[in-house]
N, CA, C and O of each residue as an XYZ file, in Angstrom:
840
protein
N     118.221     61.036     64.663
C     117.741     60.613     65.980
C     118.507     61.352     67.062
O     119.550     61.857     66.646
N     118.238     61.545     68.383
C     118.333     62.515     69.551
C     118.416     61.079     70.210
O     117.818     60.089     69.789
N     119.208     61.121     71.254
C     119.405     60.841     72.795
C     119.997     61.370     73.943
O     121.093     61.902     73.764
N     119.395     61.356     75.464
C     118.739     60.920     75.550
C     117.715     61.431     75.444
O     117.721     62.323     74.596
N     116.348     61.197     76.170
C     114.723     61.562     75.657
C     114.400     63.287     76.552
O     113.395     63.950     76.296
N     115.533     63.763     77.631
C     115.695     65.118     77.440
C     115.659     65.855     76.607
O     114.928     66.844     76.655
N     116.504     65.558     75.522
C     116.517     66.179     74.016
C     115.658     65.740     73.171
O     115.373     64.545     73.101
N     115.118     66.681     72.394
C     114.038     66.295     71.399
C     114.573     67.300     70.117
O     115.560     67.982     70.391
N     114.127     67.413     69.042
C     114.226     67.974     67.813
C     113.119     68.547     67.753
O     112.211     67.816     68.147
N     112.669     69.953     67.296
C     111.640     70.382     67.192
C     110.859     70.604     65.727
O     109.844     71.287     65.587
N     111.439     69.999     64.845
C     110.831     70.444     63.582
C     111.868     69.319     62.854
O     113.015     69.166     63.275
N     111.191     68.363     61.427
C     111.635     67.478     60.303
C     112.872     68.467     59.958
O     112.928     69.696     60.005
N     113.858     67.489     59.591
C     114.994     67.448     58.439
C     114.424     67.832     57.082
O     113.772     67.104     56.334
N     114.753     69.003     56.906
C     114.712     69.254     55.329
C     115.304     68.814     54.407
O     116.279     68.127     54.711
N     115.040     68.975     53.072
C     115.928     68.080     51.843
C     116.628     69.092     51.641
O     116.022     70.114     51.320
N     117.801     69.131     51.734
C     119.023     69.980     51.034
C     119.288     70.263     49.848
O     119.746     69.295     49.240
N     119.193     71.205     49.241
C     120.429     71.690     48.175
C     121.850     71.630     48.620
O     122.147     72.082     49.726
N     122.793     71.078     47.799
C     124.034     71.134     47.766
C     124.723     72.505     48.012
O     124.528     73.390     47.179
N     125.640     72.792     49.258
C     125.978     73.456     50.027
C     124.862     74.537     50.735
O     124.926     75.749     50.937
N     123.776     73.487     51.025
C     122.650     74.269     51.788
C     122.711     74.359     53.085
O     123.560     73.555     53.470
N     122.116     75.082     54.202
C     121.971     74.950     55.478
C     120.633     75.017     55.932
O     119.693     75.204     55.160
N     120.472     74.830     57.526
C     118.781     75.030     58.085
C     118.762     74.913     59.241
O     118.869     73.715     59.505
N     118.653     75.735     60.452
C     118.574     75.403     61.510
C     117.596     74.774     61.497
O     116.508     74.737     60.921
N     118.736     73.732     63.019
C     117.742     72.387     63.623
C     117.658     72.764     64.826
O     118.717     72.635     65.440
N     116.265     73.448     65.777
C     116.014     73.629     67.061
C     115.992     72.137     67.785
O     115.410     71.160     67.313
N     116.699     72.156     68.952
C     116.628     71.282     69.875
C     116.570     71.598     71.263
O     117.559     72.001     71.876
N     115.369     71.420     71.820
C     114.836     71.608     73.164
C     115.434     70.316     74.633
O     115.419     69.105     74.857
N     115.696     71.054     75.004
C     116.022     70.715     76.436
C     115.449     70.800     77.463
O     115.329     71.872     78.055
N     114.981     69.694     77.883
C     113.762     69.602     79.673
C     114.440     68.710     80.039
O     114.552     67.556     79.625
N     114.911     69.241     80.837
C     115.626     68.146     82.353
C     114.545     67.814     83.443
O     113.535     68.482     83.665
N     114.945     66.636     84.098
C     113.735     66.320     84.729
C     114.693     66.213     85.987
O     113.999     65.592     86.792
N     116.020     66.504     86.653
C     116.196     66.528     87.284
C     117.309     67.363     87.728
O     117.859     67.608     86.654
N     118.198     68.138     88.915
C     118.937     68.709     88.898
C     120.796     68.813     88.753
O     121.698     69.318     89.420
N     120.708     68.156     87.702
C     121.725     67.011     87.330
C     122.501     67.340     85.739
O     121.826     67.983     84.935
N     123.872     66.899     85.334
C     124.376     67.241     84.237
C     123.718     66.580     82.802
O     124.110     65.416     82.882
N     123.156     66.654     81.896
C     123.002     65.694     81.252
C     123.921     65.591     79.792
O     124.495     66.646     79.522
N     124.103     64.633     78.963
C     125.123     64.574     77.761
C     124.078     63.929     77.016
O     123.344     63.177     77.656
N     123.869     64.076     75.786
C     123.557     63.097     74.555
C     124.380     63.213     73.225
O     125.530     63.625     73.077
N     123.487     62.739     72.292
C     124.164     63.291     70.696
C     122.617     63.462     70.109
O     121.546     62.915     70.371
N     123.085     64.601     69.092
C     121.866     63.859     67.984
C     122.473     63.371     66.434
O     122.959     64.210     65.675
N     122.401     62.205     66.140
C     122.871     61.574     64.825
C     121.833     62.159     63.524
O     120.608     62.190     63.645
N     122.601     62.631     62.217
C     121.735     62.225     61.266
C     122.165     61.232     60.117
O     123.255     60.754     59.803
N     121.458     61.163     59.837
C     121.532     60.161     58.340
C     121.610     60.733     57.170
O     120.640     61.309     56.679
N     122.633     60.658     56.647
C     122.228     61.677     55.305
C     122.544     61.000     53.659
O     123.071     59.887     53.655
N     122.290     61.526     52.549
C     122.883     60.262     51.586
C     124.285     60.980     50.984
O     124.676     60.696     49.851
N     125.064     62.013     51.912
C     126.038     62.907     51.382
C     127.188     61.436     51.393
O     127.544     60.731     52.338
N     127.435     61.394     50.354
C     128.586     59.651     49.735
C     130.073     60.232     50.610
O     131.003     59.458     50.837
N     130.101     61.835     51.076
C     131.197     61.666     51.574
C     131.184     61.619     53.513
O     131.971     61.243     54.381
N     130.393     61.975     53.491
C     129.641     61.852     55.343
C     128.328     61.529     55.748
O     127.630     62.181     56.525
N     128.016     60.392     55.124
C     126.516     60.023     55.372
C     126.029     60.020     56.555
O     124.844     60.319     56.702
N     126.866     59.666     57.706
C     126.679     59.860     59.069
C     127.089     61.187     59.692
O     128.240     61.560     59.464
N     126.349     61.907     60.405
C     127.113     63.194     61.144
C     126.460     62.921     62.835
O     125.246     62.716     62.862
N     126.821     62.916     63.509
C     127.337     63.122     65.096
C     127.051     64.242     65.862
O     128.047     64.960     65.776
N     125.848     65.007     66.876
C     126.767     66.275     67.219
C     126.306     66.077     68.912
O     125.200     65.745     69.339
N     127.019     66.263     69.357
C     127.441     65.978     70.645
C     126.422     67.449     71.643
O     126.474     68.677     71.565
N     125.421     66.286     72.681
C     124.632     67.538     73.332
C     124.857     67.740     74.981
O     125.386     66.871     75.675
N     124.507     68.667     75.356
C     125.013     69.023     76.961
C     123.948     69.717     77.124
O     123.313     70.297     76.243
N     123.622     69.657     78.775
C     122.562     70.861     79.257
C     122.943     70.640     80.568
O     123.858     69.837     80.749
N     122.424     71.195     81.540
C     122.716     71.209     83.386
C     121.084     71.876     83.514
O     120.605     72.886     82.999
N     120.407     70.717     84.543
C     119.431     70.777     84.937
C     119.273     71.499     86.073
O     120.004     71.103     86.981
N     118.435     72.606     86.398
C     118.777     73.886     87.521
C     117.307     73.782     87.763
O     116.478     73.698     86.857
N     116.975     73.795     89.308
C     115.065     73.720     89.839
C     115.148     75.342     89.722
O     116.158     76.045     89.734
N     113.971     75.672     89.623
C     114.179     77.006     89.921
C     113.389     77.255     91.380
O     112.313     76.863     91.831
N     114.414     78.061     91.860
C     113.879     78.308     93.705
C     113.839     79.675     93.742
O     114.695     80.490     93.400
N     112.324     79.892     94.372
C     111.843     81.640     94.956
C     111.026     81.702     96.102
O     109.832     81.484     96.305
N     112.106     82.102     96.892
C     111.883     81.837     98.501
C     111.356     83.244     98.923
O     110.493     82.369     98.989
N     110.963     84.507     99.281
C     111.023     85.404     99.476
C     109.925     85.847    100.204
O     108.734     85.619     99.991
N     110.697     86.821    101.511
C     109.753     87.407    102.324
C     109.245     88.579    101.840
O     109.830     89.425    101.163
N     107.628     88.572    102.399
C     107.419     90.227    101.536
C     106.425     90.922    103.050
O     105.381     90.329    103.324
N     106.732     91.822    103.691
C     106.341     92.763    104.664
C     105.313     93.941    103.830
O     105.516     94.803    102.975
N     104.104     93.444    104.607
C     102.940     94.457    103.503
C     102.678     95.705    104.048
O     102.957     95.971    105.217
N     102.015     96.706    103.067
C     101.778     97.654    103.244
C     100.736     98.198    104.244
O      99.657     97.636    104.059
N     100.699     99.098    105.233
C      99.651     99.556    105.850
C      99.764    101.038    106.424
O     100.572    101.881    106.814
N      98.392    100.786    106.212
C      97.573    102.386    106.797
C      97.189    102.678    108.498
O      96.882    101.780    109.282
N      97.288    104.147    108.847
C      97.043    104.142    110.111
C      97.152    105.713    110.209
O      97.829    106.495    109.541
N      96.305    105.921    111.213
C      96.083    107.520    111.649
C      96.884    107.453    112.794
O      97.078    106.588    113.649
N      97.434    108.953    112.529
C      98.359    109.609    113.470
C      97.937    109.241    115.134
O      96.852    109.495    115.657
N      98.855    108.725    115.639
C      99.313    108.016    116.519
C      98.007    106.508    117.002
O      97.610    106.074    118.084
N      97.823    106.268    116.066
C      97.079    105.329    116.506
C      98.241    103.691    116.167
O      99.380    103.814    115.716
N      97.632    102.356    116.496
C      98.412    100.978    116.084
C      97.825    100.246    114.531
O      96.745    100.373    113.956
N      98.802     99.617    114.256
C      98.118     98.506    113.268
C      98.992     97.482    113.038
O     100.204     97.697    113.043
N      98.454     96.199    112.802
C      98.935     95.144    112.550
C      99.426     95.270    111.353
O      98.638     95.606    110.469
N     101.469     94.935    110.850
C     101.754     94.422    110.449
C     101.659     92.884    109.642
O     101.928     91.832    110.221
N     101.220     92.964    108.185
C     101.531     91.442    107.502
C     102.606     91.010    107.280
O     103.305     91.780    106.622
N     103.225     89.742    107.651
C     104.630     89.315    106.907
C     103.913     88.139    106.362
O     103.050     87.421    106.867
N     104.746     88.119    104.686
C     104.060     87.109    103.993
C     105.470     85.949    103.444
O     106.640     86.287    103.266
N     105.099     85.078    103.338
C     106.635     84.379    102.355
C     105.810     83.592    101.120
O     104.925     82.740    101.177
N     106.298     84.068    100.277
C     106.428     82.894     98.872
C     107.177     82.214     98.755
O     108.300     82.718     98.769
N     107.119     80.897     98.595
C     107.662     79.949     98.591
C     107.954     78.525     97.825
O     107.053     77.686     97.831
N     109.406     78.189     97.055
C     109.064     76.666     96.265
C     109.213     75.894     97.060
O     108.376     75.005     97.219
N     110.705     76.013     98.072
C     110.751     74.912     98.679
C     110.493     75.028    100.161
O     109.891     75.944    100.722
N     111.011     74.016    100.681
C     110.407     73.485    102.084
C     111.015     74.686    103.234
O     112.123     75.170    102.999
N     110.320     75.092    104.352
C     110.724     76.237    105.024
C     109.950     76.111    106.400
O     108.761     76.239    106.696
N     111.193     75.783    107.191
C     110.653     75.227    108.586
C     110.360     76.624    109.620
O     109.350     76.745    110.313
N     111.473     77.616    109.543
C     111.365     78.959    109.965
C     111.933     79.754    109.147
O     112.157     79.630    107.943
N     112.270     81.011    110.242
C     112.335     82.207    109.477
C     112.922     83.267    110.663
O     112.648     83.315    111.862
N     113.883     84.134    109.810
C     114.310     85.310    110.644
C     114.467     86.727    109.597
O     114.741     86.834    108.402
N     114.200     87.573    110.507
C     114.541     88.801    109.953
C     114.647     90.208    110.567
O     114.442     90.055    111.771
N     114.872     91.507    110.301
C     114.473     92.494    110.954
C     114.226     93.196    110.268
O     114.692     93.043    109.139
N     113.350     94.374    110.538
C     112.629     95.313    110.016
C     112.937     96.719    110.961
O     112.924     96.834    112.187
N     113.273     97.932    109.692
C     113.724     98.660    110.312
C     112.847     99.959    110.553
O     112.661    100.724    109.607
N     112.250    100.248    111.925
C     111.274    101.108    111.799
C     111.382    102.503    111.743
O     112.560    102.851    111.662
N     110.603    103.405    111.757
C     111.001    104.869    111.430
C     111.295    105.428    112.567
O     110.940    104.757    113.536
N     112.183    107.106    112.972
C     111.312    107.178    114.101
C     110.747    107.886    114.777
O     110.733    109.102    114.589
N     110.069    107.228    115.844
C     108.886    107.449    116.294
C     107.838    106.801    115.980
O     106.701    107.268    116.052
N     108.175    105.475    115.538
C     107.060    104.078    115.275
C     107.827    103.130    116.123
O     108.986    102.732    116.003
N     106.597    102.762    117.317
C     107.185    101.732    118.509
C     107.082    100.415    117.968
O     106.254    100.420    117.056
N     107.653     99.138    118.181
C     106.653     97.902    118.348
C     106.050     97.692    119.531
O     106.592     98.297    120.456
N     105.278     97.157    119.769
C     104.175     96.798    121.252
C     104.931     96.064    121.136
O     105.198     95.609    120.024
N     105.663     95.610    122.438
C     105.840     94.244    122.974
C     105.246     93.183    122.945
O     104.119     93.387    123.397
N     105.390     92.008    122.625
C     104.523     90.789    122.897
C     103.792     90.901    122.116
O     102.791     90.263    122.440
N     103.626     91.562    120.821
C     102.627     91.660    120.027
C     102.584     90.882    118.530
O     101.912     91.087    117.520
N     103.263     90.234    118.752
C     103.731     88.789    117.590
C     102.625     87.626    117.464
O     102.648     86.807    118.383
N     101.575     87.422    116.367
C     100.803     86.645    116.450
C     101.225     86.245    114.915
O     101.610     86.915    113.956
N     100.900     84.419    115.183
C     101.391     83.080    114.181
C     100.471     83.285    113.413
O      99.687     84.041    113.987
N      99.940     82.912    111.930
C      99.167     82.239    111.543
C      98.787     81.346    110.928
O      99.792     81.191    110.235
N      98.031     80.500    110.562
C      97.399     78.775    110.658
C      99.003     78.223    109.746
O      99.515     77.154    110.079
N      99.364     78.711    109.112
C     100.736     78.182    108.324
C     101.864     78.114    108.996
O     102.891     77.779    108.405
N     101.877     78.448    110.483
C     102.933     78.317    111.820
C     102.503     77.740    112.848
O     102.867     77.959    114.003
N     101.515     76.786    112.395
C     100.697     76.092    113.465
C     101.520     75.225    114.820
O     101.108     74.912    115.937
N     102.808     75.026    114.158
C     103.828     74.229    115.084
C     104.838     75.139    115.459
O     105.953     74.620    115.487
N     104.793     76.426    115.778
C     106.116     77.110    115.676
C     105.870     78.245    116.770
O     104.798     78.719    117.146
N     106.956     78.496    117.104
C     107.075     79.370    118.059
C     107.733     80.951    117.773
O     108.918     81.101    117.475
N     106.851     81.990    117.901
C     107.934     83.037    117.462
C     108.511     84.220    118.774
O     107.830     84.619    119.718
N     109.756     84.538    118.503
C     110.325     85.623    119.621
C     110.200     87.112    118.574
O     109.884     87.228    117.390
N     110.509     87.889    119.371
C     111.001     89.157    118.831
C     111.493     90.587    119.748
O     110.802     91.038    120.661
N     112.330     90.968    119.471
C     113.306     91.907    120.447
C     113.976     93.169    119.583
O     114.509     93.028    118.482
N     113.845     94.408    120.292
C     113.589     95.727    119.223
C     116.022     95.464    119.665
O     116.691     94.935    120.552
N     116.251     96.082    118.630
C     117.501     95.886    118.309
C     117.771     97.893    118.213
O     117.243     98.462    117.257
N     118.287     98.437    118.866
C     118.119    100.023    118.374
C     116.687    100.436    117.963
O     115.794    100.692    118.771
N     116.577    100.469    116.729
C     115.541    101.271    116.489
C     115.045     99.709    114.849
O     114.241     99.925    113.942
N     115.649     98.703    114.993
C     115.038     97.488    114.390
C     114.685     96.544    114.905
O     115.237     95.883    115.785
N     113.355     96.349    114.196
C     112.816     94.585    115.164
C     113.511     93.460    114.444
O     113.494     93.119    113.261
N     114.158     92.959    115.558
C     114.235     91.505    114.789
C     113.543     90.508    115.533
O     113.393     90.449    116.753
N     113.050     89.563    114.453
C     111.861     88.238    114.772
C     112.320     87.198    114.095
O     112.575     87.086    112.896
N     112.452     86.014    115.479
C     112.530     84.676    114.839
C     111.115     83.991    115.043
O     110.118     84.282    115.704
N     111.465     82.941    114.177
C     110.217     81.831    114.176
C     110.798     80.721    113.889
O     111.543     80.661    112.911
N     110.504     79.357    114.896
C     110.911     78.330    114.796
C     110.079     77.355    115.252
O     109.107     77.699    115.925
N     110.273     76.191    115.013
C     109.834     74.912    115.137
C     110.654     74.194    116.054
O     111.867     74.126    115.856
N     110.176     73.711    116.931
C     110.878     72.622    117.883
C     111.454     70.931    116.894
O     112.498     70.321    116.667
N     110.104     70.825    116.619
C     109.724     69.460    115.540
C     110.717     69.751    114.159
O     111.036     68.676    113.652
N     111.339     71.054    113.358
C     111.454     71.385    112.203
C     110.322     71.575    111.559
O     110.393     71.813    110.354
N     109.029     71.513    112.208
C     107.841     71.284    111.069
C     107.977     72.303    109.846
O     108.545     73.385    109.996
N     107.329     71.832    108.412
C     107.838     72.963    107.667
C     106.520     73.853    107.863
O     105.683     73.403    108.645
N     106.271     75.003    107.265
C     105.368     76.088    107.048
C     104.431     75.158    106.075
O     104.972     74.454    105.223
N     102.875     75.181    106.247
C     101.816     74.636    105.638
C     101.366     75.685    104.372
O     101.229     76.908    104.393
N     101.217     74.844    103.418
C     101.096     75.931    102.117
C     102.693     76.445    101.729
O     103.715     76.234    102.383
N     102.530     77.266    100.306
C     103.244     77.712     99.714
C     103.492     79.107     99.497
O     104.578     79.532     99.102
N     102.179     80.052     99.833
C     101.911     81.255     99.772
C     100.908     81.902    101.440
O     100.242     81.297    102.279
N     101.178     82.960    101.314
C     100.240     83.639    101.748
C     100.803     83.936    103.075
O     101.983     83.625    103.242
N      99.862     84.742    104.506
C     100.580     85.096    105.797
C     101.125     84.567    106.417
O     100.607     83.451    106.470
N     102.028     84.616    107.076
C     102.509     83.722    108.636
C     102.498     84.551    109.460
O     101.284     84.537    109.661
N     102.861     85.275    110.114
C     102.386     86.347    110.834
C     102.133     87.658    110.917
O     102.067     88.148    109.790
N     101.960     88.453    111.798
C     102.057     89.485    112.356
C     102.056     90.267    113.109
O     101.328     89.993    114.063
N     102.860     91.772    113.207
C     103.099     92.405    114.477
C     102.262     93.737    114.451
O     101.549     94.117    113.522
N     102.498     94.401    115.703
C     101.605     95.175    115.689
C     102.464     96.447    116.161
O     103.310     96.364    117.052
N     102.180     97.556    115.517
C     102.943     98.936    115.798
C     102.267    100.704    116.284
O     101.138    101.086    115.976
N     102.941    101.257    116.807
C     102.158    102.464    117.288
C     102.600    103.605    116.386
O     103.822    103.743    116.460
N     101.960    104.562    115.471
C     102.667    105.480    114.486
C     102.584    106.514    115.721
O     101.512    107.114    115.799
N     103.272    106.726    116.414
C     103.436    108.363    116.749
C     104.612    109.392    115.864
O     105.719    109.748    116.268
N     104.195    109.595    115.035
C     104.739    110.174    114.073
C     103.501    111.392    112.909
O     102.340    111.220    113.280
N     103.569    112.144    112.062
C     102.775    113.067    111.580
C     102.987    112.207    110.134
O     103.880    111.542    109.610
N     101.237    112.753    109.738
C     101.227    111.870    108.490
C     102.247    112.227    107.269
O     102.662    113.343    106.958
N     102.529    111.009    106.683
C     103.204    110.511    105.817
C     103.524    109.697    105.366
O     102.899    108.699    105.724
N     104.846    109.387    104.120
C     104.648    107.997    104.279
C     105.828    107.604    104.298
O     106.747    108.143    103.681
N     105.970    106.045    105.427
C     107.545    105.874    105.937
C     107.574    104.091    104.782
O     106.802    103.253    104.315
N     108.944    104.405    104.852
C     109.499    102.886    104.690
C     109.879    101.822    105.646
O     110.834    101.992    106.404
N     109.440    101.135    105.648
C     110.337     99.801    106.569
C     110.995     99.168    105.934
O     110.257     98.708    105.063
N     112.252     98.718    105.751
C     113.069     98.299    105.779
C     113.327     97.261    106.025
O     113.663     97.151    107.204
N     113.357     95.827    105.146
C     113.575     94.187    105.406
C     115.252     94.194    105.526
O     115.998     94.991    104.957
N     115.548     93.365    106.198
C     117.243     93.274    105.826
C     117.718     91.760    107.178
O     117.116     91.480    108.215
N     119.025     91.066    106.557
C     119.109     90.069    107.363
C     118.047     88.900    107.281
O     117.426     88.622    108.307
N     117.849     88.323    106.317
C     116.311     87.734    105.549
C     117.091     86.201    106.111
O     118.256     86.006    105.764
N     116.487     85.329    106.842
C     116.922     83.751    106.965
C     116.116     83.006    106.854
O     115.356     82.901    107.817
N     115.896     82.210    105.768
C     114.487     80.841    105.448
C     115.100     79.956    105.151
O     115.689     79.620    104.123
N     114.893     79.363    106.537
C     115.522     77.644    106.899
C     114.311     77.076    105.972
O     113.132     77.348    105.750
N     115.331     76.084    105.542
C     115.087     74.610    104.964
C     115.437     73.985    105.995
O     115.983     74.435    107.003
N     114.932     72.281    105.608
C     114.533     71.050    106.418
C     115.963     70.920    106.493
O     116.056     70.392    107.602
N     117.354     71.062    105.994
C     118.199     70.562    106.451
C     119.329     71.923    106.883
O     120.556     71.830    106.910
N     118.531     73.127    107.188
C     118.878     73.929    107.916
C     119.880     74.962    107.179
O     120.570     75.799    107.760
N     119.831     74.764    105.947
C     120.263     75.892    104.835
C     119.536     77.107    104.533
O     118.313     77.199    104.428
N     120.345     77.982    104.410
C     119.467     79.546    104.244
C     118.543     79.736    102.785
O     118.853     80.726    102.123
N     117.090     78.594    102.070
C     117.002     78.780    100.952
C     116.204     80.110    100.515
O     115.300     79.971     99.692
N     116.647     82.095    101.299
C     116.455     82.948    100.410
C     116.711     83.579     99.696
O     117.780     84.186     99.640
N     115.545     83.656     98.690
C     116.444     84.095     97.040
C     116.026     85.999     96.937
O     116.635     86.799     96.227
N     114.614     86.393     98.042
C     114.417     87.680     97.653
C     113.541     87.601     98.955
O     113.290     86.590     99.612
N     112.940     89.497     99.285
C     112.458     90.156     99.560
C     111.404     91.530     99.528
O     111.663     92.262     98.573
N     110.500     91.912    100.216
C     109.758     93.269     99.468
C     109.931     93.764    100.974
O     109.926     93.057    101.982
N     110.140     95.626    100.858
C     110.178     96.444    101.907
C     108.704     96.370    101.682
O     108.072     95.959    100.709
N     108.224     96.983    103.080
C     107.071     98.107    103.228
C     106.487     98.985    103.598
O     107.024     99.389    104.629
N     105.387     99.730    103.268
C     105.143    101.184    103.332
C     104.722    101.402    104.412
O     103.994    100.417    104.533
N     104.558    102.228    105.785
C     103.996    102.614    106.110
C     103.323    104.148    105.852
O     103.882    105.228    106.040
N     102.074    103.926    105.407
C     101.246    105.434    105.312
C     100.445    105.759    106.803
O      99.883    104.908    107.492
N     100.553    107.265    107.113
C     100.169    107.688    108.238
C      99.408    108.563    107.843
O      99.725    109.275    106.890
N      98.133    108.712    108.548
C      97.009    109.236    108.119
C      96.566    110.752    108.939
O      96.791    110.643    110.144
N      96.001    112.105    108.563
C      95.862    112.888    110.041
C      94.706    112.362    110.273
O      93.793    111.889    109.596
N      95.004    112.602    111.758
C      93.861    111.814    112.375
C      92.414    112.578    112.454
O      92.350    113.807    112.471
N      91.564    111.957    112.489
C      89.823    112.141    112.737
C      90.153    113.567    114.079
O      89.761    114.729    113.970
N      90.728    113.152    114.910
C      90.380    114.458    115.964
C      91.592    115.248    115.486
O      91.439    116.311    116.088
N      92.566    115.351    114.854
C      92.986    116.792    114.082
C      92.461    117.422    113.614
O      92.510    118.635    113.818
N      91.476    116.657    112.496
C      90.616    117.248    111.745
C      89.592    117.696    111.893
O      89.056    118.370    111.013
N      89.017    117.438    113.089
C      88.091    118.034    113.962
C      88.415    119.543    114.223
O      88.014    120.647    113.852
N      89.210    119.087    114.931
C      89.912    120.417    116.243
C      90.507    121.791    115.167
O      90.721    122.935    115.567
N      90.677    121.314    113.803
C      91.042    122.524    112.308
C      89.598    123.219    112.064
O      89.337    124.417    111.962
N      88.586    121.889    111.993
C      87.419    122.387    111.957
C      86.839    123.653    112.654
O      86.652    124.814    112.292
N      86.605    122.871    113.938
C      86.181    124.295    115.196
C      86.814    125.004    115.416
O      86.154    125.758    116.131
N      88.644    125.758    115.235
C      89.125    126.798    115.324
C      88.406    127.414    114.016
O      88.160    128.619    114.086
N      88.070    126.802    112.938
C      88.290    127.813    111.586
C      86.297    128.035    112.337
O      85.906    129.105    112.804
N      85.555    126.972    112.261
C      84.274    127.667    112.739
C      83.968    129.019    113.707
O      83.200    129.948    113.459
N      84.775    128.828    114.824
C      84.979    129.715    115.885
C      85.672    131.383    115.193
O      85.925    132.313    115.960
């Protein structure tokens, strides 16, 4: 027998041969984030240790994956495009900070920070730092972020730069919890690809026609 009901045995006691062995798998599910102890006893008809004892331990751990991920986008030479910032999320996450480091010769537009439906209570700033944006988002209320996945906002940027393809750069990652602890565990950079533009490709055209 196993206690407590954390521990289970996964497979019958075999009948032994004399100086036989057999692994005995024993599974562990914690149901909470907490130490736990049992034993599992057997019964045996050995006349010199009919009883054996073995003493069990486990530490119950939630598993938490908090992580911002900044998506990839496309855009022709010097034109704008909206930035995605996304968070995955187990636990509760009222805001959020970070900066992103742009290439250069990729502006942010000012004022160009828009929430979505999963920041319905929240307010966001953002202010270019050198040549990195950093953006907060907060809640007056603490409200947490609605859902578990998917957008919360985005910004919007100008590539004046020649096509290619740049990195942005996440760094300084902060995802408040309800009692105002930093719960992030990860992050994704992202790409910017720059495209030549429609009237480059024009203007290559009619010199080579001409």
């Amino acid at each position: 027998s196993v206690t407590p009901d954390v521990f289970e045995v996964l497979s019958d006691i075999e009948i032994l041969s004399p100086n036989g062995e057999v692994l005995l798998p024993v599974q562990f599910t914690p149901v909470d984030e907490t130490d736990y102890s049992g034993s599992l006893t057997i019964i045996t008809n050995d006349p010199d240790e009919s009883v054996v004892s073995v003493e069990l331990s486990g530490s119950g751990i939630q598993y938490h994956s908090n992580v911002l991920i900044l998506g990839n986008v496309e855009v022709e030479e010097g034109g704008h495009v909206l930035v995605p910032v996304s968070i995955e999320n187990t636990d509760t996450i009222t805001g959020f900070q970070f900066d992103v480091t742009l290439p250069q010769g990729v502006s942010f537009i000012p004022d160009s920070l828009f929430l979505s439906s999963r920041a319905a209570d929240h307010v966001v700033e953002g202010n270019m730092i050198d040549n990195a944006l950093r953006v907060l988002c907060y809640s007056m209320n603490n409200t947490p972020l609605s859902s578990n996945t998917g957008m919360v906002m985005e910004f919007d940027i100008v590539a004046s730069v020649p096509a290619n393809y740049y990195s942005m750069e996440v760094s300084g990652v902060l995802l408040h919890g309800e009692d105002g602890s930093n719960e992030y565990t990860g992050h994704s950079d992202g790409v910017l690809t720059v495209l030549p533009s429609n009237e480059a490709a024009y203007l290559s055209l009619s010199t080579n026609y001409l």
